[in-house]
C-alpha positions in Angstrom: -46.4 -14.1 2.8 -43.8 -15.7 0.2 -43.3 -11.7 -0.9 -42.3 -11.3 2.4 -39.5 -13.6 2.9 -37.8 -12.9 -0.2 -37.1 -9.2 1.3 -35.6 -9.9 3.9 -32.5 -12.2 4.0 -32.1 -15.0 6.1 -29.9 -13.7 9.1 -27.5 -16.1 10.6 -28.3 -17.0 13.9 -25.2 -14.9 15.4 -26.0 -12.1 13.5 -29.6 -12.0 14.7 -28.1 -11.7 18.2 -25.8 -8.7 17.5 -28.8 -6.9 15.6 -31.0 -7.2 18.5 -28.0 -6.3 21.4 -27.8 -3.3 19.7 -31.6 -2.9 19.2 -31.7 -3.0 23.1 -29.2 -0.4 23.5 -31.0 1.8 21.8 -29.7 1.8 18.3 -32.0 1.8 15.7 -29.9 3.6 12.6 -26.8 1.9 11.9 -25.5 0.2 8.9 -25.5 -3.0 8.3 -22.1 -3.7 7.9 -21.6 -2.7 11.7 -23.4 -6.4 12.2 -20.3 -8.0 10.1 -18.0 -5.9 12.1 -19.0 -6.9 15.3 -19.3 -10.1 14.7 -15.5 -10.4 13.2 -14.5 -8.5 16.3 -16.0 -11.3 18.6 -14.7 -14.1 16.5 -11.2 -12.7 16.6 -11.8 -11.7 20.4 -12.9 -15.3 21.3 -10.2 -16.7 19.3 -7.6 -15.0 20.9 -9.0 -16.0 24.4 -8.4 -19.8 23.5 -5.4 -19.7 22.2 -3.9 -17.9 24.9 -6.1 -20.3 27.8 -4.1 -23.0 25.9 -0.9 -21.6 26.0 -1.5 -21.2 29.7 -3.0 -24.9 30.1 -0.2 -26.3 28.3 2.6 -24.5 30.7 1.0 -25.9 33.8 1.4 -29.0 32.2 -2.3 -29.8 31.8 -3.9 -31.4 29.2 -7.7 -29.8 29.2 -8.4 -26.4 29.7 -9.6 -25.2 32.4 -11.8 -22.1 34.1 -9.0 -20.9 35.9 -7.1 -20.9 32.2 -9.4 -19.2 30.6 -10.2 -16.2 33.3 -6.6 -15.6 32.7 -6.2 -15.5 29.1 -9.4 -12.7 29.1 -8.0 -10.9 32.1 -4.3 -10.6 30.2 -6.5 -9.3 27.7 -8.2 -7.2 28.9 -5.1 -5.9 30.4 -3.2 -5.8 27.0 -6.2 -4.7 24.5 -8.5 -2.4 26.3 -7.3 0.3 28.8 -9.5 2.4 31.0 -9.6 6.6 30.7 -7.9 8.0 33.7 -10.1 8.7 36.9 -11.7 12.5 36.7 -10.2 14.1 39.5 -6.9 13.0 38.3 -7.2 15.1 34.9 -8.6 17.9 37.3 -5.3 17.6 39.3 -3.3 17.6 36.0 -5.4 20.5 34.8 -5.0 23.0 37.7 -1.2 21.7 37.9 -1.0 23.1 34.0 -3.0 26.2 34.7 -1.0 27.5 37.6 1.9 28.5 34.7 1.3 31.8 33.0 1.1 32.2 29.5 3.9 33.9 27.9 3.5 37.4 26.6 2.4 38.2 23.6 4.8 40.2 21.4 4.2 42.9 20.1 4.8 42.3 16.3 2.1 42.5 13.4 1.3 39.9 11.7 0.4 36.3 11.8 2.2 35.0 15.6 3.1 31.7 15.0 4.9 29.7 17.6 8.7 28.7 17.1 9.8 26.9 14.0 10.4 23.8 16.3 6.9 23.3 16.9 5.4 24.2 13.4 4.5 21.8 10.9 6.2 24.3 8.1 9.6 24.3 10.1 12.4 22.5 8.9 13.2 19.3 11.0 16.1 17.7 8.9 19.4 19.6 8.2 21.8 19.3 5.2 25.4 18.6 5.7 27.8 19.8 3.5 29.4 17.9 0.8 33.0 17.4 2.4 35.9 18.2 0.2 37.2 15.2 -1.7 40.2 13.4 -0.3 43.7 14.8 -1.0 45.4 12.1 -3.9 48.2 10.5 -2.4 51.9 11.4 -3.8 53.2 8.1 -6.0 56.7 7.9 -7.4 56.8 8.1 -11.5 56.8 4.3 -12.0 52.5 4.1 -10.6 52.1 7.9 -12.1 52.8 6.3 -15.9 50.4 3.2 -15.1 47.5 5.5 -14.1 47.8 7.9 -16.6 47.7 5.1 -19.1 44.2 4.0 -17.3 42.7 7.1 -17.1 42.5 7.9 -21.2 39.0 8.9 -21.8 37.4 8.9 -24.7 35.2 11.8 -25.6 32.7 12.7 -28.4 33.0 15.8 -30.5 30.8 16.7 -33.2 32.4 17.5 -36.2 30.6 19.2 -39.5 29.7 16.2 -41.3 26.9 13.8 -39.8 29.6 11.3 -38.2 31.0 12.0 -35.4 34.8 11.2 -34.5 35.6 10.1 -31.0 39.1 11.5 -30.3 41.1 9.9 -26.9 42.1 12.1 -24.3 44.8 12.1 -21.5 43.0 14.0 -18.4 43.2 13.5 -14.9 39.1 14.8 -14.1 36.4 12.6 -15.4 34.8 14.2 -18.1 30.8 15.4 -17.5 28.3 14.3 -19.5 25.5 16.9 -20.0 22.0 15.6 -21.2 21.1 15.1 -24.2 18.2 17.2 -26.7 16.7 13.5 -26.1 17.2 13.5 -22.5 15.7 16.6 -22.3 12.8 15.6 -24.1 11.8 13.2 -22.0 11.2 15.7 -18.9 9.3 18.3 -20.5 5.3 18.1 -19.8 
């Protein structure tokens, strides 16, 4: 008898309840985690019913809650969480409604008849827009033309035959592209 009860684990009290609910509906294969799931649903469920019955309490400006408070709070959410699948003959309506449009023709084309690009998943839903020219420089007199050439001396690296290399300055009005390095390029192969 001792063997016994070290089998099976003690049950809390809630969970024994939700085991045999479902038990009486019938279901006799289910994992046991669908017991912890249930009963978090319910806690959270219950929960939420109090807090809003007190929400409602405390804007009629009472201080307990009441029946009244509570039927509300689990009819808002019943409203708000669960929703009902439309009545039969309305999806019959909706059905013969659809069905009354003809298909459209079939072409006559070989090959795989996919429908337009639009309502593929392979279609392309974004576009590119064009890089847009750069701006046109403004004109300046010679007096700002000296001060920016001055600013714009750029320094650039040229390998020479020995090991050290020389940087020489000079005067252009384009930035000068750097292309990657043997290094840099090192670091992307796989």
């Amino acid at each position: 008898m001792a063997a016994d009860s070290q089998k099976q684990p003690v049950q809390p009290r809630d969970a024994r309840i939700v085991s045999l609910i479902l038990q009486s509906l019938g279901v006799e294969d289910y994992d046991p985690k669908v017991v912890h799931q249930l009963l978090e649903f319910a806690h959270r469920y219950t929960s939420d019913v109090f807090q809003d019955s007190l929400i409602y309490a405390e804007h009629a400006g009472k201080s307990d809650l009441d029946l009244d408070d509570i039927q509300l709070a689990i009819q808002g959410r019943v409203n708000h969480s669960f929703t009902t699948p439309p009545p039969k003959e309305f999806l019959l309506e909706l059905a013969q409604e659809k069905n009354k449009q003809p298909l459209p023709l079939i072409p006559e084309k070989y090959g795989i008849r996919l429908p337009a690009d639009k309502h593929c998943l392979t279609g392309i839903n974004f576009s590119i827009v064009p890089d847009a020219p750069p701006p046109p420089r403004p004109t300046l007199d010679k007096s700002s033309s000296m001060m920016i050439d001055t600013q714009e001396t750029l320094v650039d690296v040229e390998p020479s035959q020995s090991s050290a290399s020389q940087p020489t300055a000079t005067t252009s009005t384009e930035p000068v592209k750097r292309g990657r390095d043997a290094m840099e390029d090192d670091d992307y192969d796989f």
